[in-house]
BABAGU-46219 format. One record per residue: residue in three letters; x, y, z of N, C-alpha, C in turn. Coordinates in pm, 1 decimal. Example, Ala and Ser with C-alpha at 12.3 -4.5 7.8 and 13.67 -1.06 7.14 Angstrom:
2
GUSE resn      npx      npy      npz     capx     capy     capz      cpx      cpy      cpz
GUSE  ALA   1319.0   -569.0    780.0   1230.0   -450.0    780.0   1320.0   -330.0    780.0
GUSE  SER   1285.0   -225.0    708.0   1367.0   -106.0    714.0   1290.0      3.0    787.0
***
This chain:
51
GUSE resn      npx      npy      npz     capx     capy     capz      cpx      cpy      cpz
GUSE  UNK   -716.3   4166.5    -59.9   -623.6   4139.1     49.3   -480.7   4164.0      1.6
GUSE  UNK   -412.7   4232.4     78.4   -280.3   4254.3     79.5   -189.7   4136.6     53.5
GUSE  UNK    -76.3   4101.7    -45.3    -29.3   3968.1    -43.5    106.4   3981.0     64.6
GUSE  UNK    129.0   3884.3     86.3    218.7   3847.3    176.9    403.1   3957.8    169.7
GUSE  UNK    441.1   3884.8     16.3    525.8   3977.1    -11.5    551.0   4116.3    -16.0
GUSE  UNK    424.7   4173.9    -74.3    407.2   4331.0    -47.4    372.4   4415.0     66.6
GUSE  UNK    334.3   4327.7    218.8    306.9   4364.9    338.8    502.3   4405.9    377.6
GUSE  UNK    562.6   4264.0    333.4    718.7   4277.9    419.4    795.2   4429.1    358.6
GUSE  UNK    773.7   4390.7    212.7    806.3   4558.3    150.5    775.4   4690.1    202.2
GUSE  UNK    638.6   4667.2    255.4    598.0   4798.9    275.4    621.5   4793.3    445.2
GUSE  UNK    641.5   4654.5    484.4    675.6   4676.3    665.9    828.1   4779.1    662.6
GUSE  UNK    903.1   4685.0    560.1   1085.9   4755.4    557.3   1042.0   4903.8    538.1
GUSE  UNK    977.7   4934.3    399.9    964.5   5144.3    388.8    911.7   5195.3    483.7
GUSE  UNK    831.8   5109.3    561.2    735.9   5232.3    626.6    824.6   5229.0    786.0
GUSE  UNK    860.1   5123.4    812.9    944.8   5094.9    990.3    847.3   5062.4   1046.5
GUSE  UNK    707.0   5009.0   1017.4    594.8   4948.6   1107.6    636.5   4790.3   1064.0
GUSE  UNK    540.1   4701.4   1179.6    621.8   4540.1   1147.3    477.2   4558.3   1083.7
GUSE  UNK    484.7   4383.8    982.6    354.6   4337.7    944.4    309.8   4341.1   1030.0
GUSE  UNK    256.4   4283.7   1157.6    147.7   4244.2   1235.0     68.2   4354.1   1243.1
GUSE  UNK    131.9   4476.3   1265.1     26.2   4596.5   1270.2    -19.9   4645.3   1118.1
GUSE  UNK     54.9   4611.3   1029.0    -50.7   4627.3    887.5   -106.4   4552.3    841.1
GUSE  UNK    -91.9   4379.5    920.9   -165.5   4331.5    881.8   -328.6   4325.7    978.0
GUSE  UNK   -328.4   4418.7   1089.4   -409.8   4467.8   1151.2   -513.5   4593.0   1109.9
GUSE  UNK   -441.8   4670.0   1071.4   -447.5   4799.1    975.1   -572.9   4747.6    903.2
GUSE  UNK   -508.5   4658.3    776.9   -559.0   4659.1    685.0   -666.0   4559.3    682.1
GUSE  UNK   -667.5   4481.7    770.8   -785.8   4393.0    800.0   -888.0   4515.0    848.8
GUSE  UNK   -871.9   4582.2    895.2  -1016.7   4651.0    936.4  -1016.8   4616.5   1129.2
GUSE  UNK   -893.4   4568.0   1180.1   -915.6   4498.6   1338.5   -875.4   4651.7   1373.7
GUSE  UNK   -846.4   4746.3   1387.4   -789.4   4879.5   1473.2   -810.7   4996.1   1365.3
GUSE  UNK   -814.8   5084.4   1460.9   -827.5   5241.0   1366.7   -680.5   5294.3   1337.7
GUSE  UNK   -624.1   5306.4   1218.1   -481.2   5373.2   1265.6   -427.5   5477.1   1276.2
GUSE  UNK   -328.5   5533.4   1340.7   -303.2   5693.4   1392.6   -284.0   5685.9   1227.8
GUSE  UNK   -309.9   5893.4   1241.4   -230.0   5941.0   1140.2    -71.8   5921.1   1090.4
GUSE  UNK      6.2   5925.5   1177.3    113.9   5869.5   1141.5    155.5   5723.1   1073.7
GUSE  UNK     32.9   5664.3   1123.3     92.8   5521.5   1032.4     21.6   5544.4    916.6
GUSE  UNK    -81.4   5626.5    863.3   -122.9   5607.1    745.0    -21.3   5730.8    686.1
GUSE  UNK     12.8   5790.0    749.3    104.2   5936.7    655.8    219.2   5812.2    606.4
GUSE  UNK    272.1   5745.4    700.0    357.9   5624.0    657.1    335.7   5534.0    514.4
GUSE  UNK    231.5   5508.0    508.9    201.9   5424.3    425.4    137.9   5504.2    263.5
GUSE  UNK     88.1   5655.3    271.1     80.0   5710.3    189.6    176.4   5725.7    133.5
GUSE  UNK    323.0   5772.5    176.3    464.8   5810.5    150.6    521.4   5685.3     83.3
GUSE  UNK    507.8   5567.3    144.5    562.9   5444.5     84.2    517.7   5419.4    -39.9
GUSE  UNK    362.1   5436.4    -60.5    298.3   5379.0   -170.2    298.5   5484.7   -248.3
GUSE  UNK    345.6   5633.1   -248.9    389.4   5713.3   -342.8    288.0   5818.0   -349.0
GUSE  UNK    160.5   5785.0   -296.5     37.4   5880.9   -275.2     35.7   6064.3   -211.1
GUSE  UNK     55.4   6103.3   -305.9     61.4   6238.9   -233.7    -68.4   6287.5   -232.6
GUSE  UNK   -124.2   6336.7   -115.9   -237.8   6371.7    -58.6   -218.5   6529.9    -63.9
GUSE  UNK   -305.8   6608.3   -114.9   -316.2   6745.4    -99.0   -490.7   6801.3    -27.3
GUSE  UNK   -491.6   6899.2     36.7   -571.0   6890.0     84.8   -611.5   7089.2     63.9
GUSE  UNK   -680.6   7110.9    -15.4   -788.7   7264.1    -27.2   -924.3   7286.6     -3.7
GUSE  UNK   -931.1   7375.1     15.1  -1012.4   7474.5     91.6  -1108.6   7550.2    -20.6
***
């Protein structure tokens, strides 16, 4: 589980509030691509994708 402090951090980088990551990440909703491109970018994850 996500701790409390590191949800508000990543609410400020990403511009989503907690309630929806703390939705997210519970598993309660599917989330657009954009909120996870959000949260890849915050947490530093660069995703590459080949063929």
């Amino acid at each position: 589980m996500v701790r409390h402090e590191g949800i508000a951090q990543l609410a400020e980088q990403t511009g989503l509030n907690r309630e929806s990551l703390y939705k997210t990440f519970n598993g309660k909703v599917q989330p657009r691509w954009d909120t996870v491109h959000r949260l890849l970018k915050a947490l530093g994850v660069k995703l590459e994708i080949a063929a």
